[in-house]
C-alpha positions in Angstrom: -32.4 0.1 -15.2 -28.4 0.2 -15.1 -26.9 -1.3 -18.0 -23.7 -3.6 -17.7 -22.8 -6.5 -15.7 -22.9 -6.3 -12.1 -19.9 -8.6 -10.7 -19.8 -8.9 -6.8 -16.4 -9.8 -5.8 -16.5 -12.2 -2.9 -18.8 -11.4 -0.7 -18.3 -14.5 1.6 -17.9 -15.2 5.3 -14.3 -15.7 5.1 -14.2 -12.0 4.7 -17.1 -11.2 7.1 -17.0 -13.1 9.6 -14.9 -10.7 12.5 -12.9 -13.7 13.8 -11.4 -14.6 10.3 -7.7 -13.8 9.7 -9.2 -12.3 6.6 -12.0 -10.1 8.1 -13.1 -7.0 6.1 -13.4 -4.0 8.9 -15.9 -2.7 6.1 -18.1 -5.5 4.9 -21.0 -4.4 6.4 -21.1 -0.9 4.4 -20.2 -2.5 1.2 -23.3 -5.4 1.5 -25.3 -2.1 2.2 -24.0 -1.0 -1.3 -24.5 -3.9 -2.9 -27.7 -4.3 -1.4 -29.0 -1.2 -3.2 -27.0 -2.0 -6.7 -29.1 -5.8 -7.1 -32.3 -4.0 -7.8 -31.0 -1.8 -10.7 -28.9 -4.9 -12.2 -32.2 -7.4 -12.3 -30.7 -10.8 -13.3 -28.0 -9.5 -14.6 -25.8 -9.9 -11.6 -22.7 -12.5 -11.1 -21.3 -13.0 -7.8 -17.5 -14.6 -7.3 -15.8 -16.9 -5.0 -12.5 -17.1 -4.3 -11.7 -20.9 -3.2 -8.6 -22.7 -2.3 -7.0 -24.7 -5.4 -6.9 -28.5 -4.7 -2.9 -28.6 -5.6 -1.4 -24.7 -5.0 1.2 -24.7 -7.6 4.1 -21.9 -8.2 4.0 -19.2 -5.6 0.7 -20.1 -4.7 2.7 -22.4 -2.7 4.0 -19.7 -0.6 0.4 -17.8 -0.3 -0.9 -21.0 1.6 2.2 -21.8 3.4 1.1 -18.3 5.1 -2.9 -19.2 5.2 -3.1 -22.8 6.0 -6.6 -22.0 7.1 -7.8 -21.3 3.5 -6.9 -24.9 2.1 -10.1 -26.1 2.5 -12.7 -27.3 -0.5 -15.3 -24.6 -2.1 -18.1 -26.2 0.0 -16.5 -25.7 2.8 -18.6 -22.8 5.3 -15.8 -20.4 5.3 -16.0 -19.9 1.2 -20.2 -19.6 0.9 -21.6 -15.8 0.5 -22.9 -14.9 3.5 -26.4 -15.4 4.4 -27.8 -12.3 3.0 -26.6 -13.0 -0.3 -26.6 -16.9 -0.3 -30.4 -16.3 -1.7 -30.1 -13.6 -3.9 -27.5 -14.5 -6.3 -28.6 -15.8 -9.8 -25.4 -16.6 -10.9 -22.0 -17.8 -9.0 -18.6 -18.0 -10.2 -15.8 -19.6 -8.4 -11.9 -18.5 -9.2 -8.6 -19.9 -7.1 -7.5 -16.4 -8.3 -7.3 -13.0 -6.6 -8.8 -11.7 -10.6 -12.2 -13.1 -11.4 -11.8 -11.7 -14.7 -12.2 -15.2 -16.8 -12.9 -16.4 -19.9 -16.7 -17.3 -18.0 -17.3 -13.7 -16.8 -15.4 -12.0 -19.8 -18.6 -14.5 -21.7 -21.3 -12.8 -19.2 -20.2 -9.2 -20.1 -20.0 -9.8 -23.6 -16.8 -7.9 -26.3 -18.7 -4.4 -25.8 -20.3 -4.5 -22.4 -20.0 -2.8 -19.1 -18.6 -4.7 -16.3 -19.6 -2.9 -12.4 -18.1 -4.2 -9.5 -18.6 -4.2 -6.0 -17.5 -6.6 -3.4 -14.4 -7.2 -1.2 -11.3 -6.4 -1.5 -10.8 -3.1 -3.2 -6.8 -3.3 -3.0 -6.8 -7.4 -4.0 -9.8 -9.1 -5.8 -12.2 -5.9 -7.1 -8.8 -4.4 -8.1 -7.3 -7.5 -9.6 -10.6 -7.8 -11.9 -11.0 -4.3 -12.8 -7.1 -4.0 -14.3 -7.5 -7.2 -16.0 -10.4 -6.1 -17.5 -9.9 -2.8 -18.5 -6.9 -4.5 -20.3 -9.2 -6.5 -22.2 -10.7 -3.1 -23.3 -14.1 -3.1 -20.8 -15.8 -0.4 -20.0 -15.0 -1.5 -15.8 -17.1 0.6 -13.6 -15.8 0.3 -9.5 -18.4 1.4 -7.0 -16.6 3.0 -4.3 -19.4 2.6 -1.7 -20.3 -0.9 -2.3 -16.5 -1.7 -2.1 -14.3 -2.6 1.1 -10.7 -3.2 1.6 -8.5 -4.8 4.0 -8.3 -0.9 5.9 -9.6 2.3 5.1 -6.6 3.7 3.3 -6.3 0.4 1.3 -9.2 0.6 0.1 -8.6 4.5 -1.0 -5.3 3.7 -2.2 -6.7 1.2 -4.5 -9.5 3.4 -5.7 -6.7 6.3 -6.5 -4.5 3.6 -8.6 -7.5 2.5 -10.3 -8.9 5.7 -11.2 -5.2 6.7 -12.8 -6.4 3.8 -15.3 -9.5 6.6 -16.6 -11.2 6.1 -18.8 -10.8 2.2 -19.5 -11.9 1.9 -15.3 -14.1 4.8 -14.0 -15.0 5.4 -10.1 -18.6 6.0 -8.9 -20.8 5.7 -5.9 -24.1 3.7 -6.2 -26.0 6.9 -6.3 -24.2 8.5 -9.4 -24.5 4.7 -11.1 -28.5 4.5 -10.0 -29.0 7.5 -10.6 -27.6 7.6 -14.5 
């Protein structure tokens, strides 16, 4: 079994649904990835949401003056995980920030843990979370494959600028982390 904390990073129709404003061209290959990654992580997997704050504040203001579509409450159908991982996740987090590294998950992984991560997008969320927690000195392992960005060379770019953060953020594919 794969030790560490395996944090999937908003893996939610917003992002997968091809008619959203938002639409990950690549969701489909990192839900494959992150398909293969729940076995080896047990119940030790947390999955995020990113939701719309009820009052945007500072330049959060700005963000939703440009994505009025996203003011909408966390139940709303556009934040849920898509179908596929609705079931599957033990744990669910919800953050009105691009990071999802809080005081909650920072709890989950513990002051000497491993934090993986997976999920959507490489070059805003998954990056935003691995930075912020490499700076709280966690080990922050990215899975390249069970990763998707907004485009193809966002989501390489972000994997280059995260790997120039070695060793505090290392990235791997699912088979090097499985097969550990």
């Amino acid at each position: 079994m794969t030790t560490g904390l395996l944090a999937v990073i908003d893996m939610q129709r917003v992002f997968a649904e091809p008619g959203s404003p938002w639409a990950t061209p690549r969701f489909t290959e990192a839900a494959a990835g992150v398909r293969r990654l729940l076995p080896a992580f047990a119940e030790r997997v947390t999955f995020t949401r990113f939701v719309a704050p009820d009052e945007p504040v500072g330049a959060w203001r700005a963000y939703y003056a440009r994505w009025p579509f996203a003011l909408q409450p966390p139940d709303a159908p556009l934040w849920q995980l898509t179908d596929e991982f609705a079931d599957r996740a033990p744990h669910i987090m919800d953050a009105t920030t691009f990071g999802k590294w809080t005081p909650e998950l920072a709890t989950r992984v513990g002051p000497e843990g491993r934090l993986v991560l997976a999920g959507v997008s490489t070059d805003c969320c998954v990056l935003s979370t691995a930075l912020a927690a490499a700076d709280a000195g966690v080990e922050t392992l990215v899975v390249s494959d069970a990763c998707a960005g907004a485009d193809d060379d966002s989501h390489a770019r972000a994997l280059d600028v995260m790997e120039l953060y070695g060793p505090l953020i290392r990235v791997v594919t699912v088979d090097q982390l499985i097969c550990a």
